[in-house]
Structures are given as C-alpha cells and as structure tokens.
N, CA, C and O atoms as a GROMACS GRO file, in nm:
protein
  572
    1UNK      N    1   0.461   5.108   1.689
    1UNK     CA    2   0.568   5.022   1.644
    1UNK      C    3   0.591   4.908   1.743
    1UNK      O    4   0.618   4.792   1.712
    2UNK      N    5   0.572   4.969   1.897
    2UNK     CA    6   0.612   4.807   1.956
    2UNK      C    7   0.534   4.726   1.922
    2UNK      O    8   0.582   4.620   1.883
    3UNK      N    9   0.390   4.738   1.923
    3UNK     CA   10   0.232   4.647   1.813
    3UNK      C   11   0.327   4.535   1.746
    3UNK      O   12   0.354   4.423   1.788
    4UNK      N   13   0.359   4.582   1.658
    4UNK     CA   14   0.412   4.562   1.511
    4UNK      C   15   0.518   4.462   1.564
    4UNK      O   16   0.533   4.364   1.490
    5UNK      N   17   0.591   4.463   1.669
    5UNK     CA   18   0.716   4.397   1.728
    5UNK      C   19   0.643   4.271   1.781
    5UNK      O   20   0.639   4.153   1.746
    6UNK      N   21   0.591   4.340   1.872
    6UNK     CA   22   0.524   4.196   1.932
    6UNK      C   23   0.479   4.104   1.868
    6UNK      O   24   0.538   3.997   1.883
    7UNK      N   25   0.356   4.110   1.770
    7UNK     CA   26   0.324   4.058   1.682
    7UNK      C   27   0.432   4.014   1.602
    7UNK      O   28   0.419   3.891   1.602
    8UNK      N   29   0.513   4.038   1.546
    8UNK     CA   30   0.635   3.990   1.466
    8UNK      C   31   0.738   3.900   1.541
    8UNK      O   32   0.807   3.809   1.496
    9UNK      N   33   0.726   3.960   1.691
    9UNK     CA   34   0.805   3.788   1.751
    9UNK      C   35   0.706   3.704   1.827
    9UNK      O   36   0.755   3.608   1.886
   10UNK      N   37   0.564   3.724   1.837
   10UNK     CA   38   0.482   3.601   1.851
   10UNK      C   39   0.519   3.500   1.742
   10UNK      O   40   0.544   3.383   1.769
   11UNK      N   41   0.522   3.553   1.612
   11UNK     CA   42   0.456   3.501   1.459
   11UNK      C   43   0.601   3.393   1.464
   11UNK      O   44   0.608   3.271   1.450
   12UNK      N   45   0.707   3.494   1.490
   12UNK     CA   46   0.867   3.434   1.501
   12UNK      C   47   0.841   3.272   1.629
   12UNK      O   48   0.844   3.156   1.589
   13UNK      N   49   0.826   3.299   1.724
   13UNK     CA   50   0.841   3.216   1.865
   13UNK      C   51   0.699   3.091   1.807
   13UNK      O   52   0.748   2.978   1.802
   14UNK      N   53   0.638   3.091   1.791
   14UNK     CA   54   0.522   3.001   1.745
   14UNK      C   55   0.544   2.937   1.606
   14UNK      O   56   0.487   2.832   1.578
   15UNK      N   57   0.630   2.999   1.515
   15UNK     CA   58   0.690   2.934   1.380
   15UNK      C   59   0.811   2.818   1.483
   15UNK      O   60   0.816   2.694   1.486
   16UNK      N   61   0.880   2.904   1.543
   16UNK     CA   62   0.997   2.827   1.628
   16UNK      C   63   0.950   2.700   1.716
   16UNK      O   64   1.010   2.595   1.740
   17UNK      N   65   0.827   2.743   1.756
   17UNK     CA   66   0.756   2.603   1.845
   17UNK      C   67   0.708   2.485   1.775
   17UNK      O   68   0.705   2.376   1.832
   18UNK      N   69   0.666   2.501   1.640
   18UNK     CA   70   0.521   2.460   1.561
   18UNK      C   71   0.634   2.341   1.476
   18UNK      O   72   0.611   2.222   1.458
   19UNK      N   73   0.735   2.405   1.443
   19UNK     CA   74   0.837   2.350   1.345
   19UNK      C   75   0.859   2.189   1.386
   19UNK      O   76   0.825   2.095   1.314
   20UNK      N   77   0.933   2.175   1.534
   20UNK     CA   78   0.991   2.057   1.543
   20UNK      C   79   0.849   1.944   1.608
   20UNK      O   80   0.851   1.829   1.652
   21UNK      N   81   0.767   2.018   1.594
   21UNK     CA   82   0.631   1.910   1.596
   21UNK      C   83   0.586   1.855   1.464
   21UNK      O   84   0.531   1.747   1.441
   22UNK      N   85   0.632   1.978   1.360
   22UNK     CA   86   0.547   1.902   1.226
   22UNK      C   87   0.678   1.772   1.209
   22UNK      O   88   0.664   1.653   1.179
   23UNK      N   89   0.782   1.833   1.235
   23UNK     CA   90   0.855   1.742   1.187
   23UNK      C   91   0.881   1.587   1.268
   23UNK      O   92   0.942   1.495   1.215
   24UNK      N   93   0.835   1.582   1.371
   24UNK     CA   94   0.809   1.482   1.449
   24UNK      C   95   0.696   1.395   1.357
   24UNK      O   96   0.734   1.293   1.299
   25UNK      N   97   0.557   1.439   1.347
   25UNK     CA   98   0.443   1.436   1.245
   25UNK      C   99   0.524   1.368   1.140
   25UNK      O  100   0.500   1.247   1.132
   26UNK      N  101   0.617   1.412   1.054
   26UNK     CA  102   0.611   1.373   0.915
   26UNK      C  103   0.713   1.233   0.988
   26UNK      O  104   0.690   1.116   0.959
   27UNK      N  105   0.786   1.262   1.049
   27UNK     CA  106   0.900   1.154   1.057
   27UNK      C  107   0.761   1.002   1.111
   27UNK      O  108   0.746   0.912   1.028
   28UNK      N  109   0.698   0.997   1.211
   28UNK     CA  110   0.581   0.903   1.251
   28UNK      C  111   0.545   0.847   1.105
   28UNK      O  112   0.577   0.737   1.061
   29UNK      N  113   0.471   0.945   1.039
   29UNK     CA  114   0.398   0.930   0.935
   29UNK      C  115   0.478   0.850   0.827
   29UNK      O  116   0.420   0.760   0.767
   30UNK      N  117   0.652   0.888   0.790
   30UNK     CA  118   0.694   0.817   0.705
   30UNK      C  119   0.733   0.669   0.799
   30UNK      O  120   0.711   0.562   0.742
   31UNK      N  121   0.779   0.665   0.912
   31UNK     CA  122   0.784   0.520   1.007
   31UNK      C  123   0.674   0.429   0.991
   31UNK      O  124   0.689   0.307   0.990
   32UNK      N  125   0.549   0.495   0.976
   32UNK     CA  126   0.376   0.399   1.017
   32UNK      C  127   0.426   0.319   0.821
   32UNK      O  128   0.450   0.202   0.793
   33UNK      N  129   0.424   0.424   0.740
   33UNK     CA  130   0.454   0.398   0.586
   33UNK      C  131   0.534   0.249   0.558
   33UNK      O  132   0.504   0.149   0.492
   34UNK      N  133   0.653   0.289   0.644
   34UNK     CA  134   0.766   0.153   0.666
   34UNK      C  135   0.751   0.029   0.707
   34UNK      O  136   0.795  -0.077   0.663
   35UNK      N  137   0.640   0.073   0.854
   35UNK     CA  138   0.607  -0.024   0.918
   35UNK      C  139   0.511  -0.107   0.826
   35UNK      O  140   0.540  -0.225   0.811
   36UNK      N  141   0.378  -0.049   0.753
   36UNK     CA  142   0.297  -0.133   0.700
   36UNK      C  143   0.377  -0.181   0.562
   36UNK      O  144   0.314  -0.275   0.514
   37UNK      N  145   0.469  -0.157   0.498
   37UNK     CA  146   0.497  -0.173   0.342
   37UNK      C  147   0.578  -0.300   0.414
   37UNK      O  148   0.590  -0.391   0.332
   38UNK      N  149   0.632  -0.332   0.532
   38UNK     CA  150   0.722  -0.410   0.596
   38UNK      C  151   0.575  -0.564   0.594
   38UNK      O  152   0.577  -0.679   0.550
   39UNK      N  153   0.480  -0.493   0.657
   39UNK     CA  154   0.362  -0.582   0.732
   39UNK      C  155   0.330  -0.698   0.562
   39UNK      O  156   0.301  -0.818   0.557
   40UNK      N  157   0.351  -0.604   0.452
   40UNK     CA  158   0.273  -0.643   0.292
   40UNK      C  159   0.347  -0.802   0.347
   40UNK      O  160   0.285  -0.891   0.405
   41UNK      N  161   0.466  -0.803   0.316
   41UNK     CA  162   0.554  -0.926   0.308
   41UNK      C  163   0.558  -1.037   0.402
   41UNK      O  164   0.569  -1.160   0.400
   42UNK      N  165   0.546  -0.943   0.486
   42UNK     CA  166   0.498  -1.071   0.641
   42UNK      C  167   0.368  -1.098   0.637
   42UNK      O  168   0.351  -1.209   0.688
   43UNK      N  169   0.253  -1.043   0.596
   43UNK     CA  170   0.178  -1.062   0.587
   43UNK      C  171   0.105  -1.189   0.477
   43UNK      O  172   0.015  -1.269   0.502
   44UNK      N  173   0.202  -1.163   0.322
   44UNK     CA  174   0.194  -1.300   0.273
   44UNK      C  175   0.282  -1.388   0.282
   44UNK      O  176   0.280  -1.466   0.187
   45UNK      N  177   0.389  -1.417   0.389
   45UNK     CA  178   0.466  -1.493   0.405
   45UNK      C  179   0.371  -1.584   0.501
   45UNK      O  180   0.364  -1.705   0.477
   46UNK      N  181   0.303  -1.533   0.600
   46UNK     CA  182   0.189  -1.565   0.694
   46UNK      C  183   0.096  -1.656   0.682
   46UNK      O  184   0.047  -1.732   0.765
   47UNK      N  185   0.072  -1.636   0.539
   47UNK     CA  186  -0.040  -1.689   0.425
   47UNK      C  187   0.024  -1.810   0.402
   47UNK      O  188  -0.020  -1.921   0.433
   48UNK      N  189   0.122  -1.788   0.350
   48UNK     CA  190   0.191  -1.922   0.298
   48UNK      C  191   0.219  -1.994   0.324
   48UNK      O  192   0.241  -2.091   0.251
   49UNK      N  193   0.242  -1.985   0.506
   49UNK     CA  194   0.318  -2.052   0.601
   49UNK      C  195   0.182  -2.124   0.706
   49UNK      O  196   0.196  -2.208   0.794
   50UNK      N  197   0.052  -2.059   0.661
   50UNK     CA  198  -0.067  -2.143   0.696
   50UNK      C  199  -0.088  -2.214   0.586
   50UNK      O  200  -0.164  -2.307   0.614
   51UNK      N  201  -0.057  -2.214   0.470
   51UNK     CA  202  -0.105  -2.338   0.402
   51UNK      C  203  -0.001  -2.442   0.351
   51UNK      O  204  -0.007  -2.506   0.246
   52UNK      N  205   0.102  -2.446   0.451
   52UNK     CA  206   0.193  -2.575   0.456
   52UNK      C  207   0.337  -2.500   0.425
   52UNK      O  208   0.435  -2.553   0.477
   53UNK      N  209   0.347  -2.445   0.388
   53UNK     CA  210   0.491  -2.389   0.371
   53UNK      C  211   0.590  -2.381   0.500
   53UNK      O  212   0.534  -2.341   0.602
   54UNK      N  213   0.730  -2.412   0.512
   54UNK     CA  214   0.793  -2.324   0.547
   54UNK      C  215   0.817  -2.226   0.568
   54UNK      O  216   0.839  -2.146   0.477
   55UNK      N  217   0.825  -2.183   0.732
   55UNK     CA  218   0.855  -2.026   0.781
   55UNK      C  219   0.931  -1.948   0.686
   55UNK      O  220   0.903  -1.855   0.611
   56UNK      N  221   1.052  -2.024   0.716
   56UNK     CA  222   1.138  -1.914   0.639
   56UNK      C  223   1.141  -1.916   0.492
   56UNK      O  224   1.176  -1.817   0.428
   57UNK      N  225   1.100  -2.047   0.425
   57UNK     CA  226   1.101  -2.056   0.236
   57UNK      C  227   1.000  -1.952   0.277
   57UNK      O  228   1.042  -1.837   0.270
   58UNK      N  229   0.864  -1.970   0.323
   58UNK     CA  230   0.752  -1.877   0.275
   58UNK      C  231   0.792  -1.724   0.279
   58UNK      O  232   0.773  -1.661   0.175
   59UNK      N  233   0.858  -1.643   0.411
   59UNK     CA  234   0.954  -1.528   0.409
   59UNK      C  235   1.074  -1.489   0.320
   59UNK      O  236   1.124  -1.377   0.325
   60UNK      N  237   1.129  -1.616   0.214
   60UNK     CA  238   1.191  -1.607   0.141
   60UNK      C  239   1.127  -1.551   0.053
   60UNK      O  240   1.146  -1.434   0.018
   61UNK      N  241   1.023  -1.650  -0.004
   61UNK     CA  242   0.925  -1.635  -0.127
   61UNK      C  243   0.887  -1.484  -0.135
   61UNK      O  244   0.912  -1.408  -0.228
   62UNK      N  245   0.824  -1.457  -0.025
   62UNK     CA  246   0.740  -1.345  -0.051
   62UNK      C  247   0.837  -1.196  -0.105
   62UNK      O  248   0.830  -1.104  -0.188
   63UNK      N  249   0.928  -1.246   0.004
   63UNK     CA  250   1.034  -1.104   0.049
   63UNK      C  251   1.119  -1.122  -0.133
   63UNK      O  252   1.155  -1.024  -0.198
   64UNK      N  253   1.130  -1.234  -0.169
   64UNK     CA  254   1.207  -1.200  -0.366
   64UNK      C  255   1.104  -1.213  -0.456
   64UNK      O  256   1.127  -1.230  -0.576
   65UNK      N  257   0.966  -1.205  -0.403
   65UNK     CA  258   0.883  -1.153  -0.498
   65UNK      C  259   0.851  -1.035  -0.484
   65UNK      O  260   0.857  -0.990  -0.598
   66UNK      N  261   0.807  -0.919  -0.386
   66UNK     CA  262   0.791  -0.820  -0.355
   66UNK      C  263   0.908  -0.730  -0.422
   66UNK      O  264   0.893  -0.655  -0.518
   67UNK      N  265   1.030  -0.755  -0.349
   67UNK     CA  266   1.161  -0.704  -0.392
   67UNK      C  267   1.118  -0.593  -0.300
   67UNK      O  268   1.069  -0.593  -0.188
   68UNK      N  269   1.165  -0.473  -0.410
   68UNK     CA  270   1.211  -0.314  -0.372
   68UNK      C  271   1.084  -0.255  -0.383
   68UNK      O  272   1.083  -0.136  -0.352
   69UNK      N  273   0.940  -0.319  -0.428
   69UNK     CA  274   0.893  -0.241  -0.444
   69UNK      C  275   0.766  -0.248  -0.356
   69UNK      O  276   0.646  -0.231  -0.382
   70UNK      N  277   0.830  -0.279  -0.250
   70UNK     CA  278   0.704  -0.314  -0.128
   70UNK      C  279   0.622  -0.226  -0.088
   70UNK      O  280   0.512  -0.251  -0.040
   71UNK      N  281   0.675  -0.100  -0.106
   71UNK     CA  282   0.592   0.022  -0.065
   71UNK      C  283   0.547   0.062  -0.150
   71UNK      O  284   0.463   0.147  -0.121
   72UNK      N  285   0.562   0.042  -0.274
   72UNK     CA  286   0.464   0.090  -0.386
   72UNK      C  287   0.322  -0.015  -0.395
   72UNK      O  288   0.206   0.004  -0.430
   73UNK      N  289   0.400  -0.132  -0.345
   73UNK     CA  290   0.276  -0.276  -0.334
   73UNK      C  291   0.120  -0.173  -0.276
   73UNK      O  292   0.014  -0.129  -0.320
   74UNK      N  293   0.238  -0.181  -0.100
   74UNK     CA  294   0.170  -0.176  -0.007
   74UNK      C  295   0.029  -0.056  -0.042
   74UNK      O  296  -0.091  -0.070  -0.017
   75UNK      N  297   0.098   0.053  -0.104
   75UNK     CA  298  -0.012   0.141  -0.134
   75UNK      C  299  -0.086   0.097  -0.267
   75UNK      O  300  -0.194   0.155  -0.274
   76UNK      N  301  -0.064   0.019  -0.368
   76UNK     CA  302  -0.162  -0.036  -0.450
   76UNK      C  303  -0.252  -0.122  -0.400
   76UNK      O  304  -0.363  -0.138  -0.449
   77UNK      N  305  -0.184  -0.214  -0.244
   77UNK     CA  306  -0.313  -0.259  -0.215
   77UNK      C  307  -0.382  -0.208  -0.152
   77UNK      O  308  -0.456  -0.297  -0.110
   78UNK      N  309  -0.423  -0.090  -0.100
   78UNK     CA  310  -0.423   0.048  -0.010
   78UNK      C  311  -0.595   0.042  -0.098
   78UNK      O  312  -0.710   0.014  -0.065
   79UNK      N  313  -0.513   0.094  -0.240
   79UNK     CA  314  -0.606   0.127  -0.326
   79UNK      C  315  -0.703   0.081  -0.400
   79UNK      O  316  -0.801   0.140  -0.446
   80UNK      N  317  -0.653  -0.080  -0.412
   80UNK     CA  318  -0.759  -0.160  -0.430
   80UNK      C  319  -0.856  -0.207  -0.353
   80UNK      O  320  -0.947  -0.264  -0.412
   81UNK      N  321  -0.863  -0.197  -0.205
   81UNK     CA  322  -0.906  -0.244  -0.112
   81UNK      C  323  -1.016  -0.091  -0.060
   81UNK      O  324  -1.037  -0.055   0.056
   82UNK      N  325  -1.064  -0.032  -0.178
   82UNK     CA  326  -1.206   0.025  -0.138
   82UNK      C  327  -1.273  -0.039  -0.261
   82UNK      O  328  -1.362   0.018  -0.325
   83UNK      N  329  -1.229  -0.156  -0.289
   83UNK     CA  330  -1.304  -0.238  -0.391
   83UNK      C  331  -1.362  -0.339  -0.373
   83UNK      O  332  -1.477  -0.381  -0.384
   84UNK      N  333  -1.226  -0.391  -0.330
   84UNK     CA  334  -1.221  -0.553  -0.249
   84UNK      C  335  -1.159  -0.577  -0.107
   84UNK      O  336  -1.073  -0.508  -0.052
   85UNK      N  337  -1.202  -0.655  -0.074
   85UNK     CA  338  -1.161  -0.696   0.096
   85UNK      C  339  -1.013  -0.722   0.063
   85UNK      O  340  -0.963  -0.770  -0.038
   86UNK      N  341  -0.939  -0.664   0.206
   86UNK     CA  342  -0.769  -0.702   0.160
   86UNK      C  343  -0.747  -0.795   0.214
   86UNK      O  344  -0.625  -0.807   0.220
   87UNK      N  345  -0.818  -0.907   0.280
   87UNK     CA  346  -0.829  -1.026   0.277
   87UNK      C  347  -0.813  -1.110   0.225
   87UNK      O  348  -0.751  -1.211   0.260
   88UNK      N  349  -0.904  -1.070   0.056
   88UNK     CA  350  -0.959  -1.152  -0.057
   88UNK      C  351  -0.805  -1.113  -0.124
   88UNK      O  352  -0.742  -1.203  -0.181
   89UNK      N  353  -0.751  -0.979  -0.114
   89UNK     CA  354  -0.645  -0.946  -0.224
   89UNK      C  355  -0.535  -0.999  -0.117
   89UNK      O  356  -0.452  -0.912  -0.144
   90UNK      N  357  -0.484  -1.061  -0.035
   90UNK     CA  358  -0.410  -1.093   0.022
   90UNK      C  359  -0.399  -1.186   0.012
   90UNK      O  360  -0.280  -1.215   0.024
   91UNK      N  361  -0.485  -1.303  -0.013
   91UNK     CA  362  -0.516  -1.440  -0.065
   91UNK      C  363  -0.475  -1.467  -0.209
   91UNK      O  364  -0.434  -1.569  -0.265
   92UNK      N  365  -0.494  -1.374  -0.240
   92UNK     CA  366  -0.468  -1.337  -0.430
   92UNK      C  367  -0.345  -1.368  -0.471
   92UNK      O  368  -0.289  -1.454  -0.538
   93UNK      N  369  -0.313  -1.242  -0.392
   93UNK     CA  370  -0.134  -1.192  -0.356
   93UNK      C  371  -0.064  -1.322  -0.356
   93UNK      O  372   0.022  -1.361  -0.436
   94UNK      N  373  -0.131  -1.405  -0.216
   94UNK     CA  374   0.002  -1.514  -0.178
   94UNK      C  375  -0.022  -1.631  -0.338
   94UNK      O  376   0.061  -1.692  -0.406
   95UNK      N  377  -0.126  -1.622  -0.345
   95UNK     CA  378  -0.131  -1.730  -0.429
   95UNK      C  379  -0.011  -1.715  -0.548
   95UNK      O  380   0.073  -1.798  -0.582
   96UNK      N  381  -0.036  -1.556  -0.608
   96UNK     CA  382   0.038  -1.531  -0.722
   96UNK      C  383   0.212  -1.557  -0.685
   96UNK      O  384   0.301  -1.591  -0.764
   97UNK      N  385   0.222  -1.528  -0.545
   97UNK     CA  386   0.340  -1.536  -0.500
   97UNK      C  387   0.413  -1.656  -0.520
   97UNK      O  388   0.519  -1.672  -0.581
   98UNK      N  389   0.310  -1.776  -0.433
   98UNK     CA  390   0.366  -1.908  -0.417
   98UNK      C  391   0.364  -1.946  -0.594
   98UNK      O  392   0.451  -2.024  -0.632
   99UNK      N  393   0.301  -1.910  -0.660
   99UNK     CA  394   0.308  -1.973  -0.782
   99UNK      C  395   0.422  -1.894  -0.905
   99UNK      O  396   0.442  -1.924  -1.022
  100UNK      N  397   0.468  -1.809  -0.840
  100UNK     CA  398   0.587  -1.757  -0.861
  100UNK      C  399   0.563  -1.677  -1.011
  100UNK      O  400   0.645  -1.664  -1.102
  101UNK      N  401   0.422  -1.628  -1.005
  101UNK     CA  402   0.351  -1.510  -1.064
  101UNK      C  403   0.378  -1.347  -1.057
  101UNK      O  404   0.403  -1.283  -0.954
  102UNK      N  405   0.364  -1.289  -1.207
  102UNK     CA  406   0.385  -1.172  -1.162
  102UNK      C  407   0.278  -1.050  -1.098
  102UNK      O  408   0.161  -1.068  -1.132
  103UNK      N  409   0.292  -0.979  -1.046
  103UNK     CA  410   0.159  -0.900  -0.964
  103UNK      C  411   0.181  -0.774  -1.078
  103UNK      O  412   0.279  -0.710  -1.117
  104UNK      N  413   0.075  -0.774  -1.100
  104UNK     CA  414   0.079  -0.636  -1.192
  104UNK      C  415  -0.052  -0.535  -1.170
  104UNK      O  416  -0.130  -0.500  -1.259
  105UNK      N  417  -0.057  -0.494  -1.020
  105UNK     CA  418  -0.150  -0.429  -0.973
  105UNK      C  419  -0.174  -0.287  -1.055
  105UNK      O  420  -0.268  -0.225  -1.005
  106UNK      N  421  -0.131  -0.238  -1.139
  106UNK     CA  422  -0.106  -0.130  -1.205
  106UNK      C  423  -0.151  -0.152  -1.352
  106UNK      O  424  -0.146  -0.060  -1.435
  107UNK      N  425  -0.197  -0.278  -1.382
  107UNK     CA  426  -0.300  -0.324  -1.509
  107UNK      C  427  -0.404  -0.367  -1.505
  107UNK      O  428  -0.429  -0.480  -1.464
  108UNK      N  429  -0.510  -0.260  -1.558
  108UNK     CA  430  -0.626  -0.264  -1.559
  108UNK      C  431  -0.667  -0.424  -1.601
  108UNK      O  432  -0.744  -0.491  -1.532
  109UNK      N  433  -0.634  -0.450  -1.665
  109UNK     CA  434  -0.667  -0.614  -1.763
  109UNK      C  435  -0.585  -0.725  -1.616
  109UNK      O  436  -0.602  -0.846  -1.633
  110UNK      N  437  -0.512  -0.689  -1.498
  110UNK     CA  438  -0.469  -0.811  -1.459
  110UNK      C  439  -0.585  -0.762  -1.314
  110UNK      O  440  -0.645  -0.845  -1.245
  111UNK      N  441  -0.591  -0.643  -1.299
  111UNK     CA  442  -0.727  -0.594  -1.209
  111UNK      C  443  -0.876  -0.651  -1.237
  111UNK      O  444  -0.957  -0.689  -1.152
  112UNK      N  445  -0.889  -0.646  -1.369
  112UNK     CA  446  -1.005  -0.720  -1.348
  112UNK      C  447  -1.038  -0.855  -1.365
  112UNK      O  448  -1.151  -0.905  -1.362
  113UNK      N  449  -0.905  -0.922  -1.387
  113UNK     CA  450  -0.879  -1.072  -1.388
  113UNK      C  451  -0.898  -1.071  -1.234
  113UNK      O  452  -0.996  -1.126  -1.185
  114UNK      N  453  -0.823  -1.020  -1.172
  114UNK     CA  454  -0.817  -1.063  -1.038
  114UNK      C  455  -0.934  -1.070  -0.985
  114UNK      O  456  -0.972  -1.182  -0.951
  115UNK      N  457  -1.008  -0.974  -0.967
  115UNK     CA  458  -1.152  -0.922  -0.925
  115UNK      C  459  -1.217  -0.975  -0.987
  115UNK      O  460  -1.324  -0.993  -0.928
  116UNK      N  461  -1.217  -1.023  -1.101
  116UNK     CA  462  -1.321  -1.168  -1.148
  116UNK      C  463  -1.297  -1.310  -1.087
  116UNK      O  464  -1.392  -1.388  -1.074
  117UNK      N  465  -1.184  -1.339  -1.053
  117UNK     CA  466  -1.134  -1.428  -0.954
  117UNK      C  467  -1.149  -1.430  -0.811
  117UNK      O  468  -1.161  -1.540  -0.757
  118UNK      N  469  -1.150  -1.367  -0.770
  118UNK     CA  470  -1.200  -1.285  -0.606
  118UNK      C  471  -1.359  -1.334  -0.623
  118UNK      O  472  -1.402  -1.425  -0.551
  119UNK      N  473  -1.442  -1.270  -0.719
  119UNK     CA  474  -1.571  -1.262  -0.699
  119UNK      C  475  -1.644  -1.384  -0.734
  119UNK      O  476  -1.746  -1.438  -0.690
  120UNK      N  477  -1.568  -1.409  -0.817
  120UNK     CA  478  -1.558  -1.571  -0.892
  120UNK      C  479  -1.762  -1.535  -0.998
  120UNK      O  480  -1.843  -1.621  -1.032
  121UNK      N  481  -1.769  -1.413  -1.012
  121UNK     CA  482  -1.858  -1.338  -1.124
  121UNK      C  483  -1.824  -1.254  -1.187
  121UNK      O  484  -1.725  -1.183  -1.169
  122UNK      N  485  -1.920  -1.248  -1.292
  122UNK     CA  486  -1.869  -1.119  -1.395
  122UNK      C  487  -1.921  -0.966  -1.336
  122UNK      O  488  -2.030  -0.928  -1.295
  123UNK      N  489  -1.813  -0.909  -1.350
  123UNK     CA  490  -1.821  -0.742  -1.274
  123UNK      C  491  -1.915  -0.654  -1.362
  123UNK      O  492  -1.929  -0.639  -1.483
  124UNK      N  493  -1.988  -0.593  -1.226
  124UNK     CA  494  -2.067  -0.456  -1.319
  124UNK      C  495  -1.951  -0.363  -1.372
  124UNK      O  496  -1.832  -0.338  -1.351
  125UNK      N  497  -2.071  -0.319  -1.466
  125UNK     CA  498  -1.993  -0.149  -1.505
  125UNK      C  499  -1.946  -0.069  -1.381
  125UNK      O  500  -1.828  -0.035  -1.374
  126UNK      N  501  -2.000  -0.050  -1.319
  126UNK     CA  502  -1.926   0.066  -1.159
  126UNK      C  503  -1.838  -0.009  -1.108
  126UNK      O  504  -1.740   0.059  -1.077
  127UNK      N  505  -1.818  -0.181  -1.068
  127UNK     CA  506  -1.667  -0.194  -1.067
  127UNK      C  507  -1.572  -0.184  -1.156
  127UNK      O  508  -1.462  -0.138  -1.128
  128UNK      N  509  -1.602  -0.222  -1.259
  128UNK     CA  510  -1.508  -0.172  -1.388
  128UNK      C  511  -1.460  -0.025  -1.389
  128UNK      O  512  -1.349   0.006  -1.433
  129UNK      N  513  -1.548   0.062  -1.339
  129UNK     CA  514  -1.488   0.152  -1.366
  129UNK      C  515  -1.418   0.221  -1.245
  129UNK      O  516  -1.360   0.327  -1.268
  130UNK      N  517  -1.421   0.150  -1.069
  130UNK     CA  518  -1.350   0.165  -1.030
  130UNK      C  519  -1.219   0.107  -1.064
  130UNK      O  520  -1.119   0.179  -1.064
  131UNK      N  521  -1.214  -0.004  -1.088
  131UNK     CA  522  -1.064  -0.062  -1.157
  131UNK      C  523  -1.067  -0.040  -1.228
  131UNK      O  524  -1.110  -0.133  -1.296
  132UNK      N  525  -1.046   0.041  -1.284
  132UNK     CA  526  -0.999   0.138  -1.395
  132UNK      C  527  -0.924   0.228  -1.353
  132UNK      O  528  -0.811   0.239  -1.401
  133UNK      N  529  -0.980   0.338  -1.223
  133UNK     CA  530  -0.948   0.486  -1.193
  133UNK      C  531  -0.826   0.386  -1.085
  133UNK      O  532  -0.715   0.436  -1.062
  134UNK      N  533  -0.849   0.302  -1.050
  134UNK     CA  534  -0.781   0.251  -0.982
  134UNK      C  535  -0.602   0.190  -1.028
  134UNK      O  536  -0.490   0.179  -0.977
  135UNK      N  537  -0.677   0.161  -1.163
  135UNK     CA  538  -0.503   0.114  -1.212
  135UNK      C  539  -0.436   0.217  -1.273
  135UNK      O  540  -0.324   0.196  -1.318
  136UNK      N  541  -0.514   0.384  -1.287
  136UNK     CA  542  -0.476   0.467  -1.361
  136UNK      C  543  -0.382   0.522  -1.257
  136UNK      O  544  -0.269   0.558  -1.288
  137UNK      N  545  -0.434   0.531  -1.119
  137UNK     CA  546  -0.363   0.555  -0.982
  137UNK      C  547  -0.208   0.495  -0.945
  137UNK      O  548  -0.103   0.550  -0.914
  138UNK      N  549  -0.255   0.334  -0.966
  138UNK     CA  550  -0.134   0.249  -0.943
  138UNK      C  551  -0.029   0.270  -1.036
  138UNK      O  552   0.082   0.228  -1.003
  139UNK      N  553  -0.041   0.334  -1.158
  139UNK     CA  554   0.085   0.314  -1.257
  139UNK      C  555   0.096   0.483  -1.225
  139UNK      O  556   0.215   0.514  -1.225
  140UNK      N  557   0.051   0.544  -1.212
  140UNK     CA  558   0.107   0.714  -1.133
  140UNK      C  559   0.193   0.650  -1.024
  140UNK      O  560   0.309   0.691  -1.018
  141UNK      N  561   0.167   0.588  -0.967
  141UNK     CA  562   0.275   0.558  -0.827
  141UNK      C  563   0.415   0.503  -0.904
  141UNK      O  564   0.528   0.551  -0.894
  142UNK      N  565   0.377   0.406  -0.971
  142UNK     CA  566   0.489   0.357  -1.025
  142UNK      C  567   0.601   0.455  -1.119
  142UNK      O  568   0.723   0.439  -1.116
  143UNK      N  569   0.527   0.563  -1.204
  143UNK     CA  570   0.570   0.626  -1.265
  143UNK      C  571   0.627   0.687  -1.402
  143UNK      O  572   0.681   0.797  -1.403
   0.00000   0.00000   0.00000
C-alpha cells in the first residue's frame, strides 16, 4: 500500500507542477495569435503608406477595413499562403483595401480571382483544388 501512495502523490505533485506551465504555454500562444492578427493591419497600413499614402489615413484605412475580424483575416491569410507568397497576398490585400473593396477570403470564386491576379495566368487543376480545400477552411473559421 505505501507503493500505491507514492505513486499516487508523484502522479498528484507532477499534475501540480505540469499545470501552471501548460498554462503559461496557452496564455504565449494566445498573445503570439494577438500579436500577429495585430501585425495583418500594420502590415497593410505599411503597404499603403509606401505607395504615397498617409501614415495615419493608411492605419485608418486598413484598421476600418479589417474591423473585428482581424484574427479571422490573419489566419485566412495563414492559409492561403501555402499557395501563394504572403507577399503577393499582402499586395492584394492593400490594394483591395485602398480601393475600399471587399476581402472575401472565404470564397472560392474571389480565391481564384485573386490567384489569377497574383499569377496574372490561368491556374492548374491542383491549384484549383487547393483553393478550394482552402476556402472550405476559411468559411469553417468564419462559421
């Protein structure tokens, strides 16, 4: 029986240790989340503000086009970007922005507009059918 004890307050004292590390872990993990869904907006305000814009109109622009849903952005462009360079979709982005366009990363039909625009050619079948699995992803996020 003491066996049985010991073992039962190792299992206890190592649950007690293990705990306030995962939770350190998740708290980082949702901060890094914040930090980049933060980066989406500065990032095309950045854009905008290299091609003649105003600092702050361009931080305006971006930040009431994005809105609330920056972190849902941020991970649609997450997801498009084992397609395309997030370069090319960041360029995309500001453009649609400054032109006071809507982003509809979550439609297959505005995905492969885009990506025909990006490539400035007509897409194979295997990109098609990553943008596809890809916008089936983005509107799961959305919901």
């Amino acid at each position: 029986m003491n066996r049985h004890n010991f073992i039962g307050v190792t299992i206890l004292v190592s649950v007690l240790a293990l705990n306030p590390l995962l939770a350190v872990e998740f708290q980082n993990n949702i901060q890094t989340r914040l930090n980049s869904a933060k980066k989406l907006s500065n990032s095309i305000a950045s854009i905008l503000h290299k091609r003649g814009l105003d600092e702050d109109a361009a931080e305006e622009i971006a930040a009431s086009s994005v809105g609330d849903d920056e972190e849902h952005l941020t991970q649609m462009v997450e997801n498009l970007s084992s397609v395309l360079s997030h370069d090319e979709i960041m360029e995309h982005l500001s453009t649609m922005v400054l032109h006071r366009k809507e982003i509809q990363l979550d439609s297959y039909d505005y995905l492969v507009s885009m990506a025909s625009k990006i490539r400035k050619s007509s897409l194979d079948k295997s990109m098609l059918n990553h943008l596809h699995a890809i916008a089936k992803l983005n509107s799961q996020l959305i919901g």
